[in-house]
C-alpha positions as CSV (number, residue, x, y, z in Angstrom):
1,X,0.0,0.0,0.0
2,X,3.3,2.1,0.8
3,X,4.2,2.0,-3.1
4,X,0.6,3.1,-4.5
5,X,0.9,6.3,-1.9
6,X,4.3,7.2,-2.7
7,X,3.7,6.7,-6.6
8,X,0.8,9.1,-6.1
9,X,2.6,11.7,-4.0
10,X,5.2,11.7,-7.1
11,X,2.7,11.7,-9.7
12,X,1.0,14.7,-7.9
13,X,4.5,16.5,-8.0
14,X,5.2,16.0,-11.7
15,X,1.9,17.2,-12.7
16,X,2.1,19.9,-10.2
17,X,5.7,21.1,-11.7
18,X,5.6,23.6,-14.3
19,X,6.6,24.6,-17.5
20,X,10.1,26.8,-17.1
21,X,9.7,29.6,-18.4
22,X,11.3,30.5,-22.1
23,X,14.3,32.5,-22.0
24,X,14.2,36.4,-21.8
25,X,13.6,37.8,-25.4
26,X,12.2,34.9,-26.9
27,X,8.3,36.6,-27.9
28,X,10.4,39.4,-29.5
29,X,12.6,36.9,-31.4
30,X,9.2,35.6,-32.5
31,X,7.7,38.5,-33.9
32,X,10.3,39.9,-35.8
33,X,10.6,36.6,-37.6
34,X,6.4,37.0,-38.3
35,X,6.7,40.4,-39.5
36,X,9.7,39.7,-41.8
37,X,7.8,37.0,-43.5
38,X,4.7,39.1,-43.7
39,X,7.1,41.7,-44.9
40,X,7.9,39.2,-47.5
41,X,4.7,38.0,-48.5
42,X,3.3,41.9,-49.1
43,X,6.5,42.0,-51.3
44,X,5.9,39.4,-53.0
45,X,2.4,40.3,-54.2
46,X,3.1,43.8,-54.8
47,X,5.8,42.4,-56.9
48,X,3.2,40.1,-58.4
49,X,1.3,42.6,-59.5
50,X,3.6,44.9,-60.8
51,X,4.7,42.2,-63.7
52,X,0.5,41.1,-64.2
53,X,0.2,44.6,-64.9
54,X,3.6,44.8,-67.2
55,X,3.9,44.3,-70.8
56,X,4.8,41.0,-71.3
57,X,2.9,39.6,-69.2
58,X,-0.2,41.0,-71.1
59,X,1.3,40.3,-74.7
60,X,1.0,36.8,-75.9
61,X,4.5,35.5,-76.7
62,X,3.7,34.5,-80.5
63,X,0.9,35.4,-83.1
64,X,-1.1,32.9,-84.1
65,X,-3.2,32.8,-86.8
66,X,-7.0,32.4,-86.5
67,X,-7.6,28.6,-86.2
68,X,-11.8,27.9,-85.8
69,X,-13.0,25.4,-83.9
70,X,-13.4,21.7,-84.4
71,X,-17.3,20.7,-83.8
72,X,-16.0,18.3,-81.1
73,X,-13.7,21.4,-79.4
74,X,-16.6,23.3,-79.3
75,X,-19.4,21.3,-77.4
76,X,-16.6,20.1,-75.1
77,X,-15.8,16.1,-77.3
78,X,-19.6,15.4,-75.6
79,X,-22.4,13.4,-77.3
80,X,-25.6,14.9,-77.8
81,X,-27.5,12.6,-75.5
82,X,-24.5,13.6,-72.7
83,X,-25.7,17.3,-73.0
């Protein structure tokens, strides 16, 4: 009966023990690296946007001449009864 207390008593310690606490500076560390990568990301999309709205990025690369549609392109290759 000795063993069950004393395993109790030491299971009551463990739980009871907390977390140490993280070292000084850490939360600051933490942030800085958020708001760099948010820094990033706003970069990256205001870079984004700056070559959507660019020039070749709204040219096509190569003319191609007017090529109509097959009758299967058109309805999607689907039979009439699919439709």
């Amino acid at each position: 009966m000795a063993f069950w207390s004393e395993l109790r008593a030491i299971m009551r310690w463990v739980l009871r023990r907390s977390d140490p606490p993280p070292p000084p500076g850490t939360g600051r560390q933490i942030q800085e690296a958020e708001q760099e990568a948010a820094r990033q990301h706003i970069l990256g999309q205001a870079q984004a946007e700056r070559l959507r709205n660019s020039r070749w990025y709204c040219e096509p690369t190569q003319a191609h001449p007017y090529v109509p549609l097959t009758l299967g392109q058109r309805t999607g290759y689907q039979a009439r009864h699919d439709r």
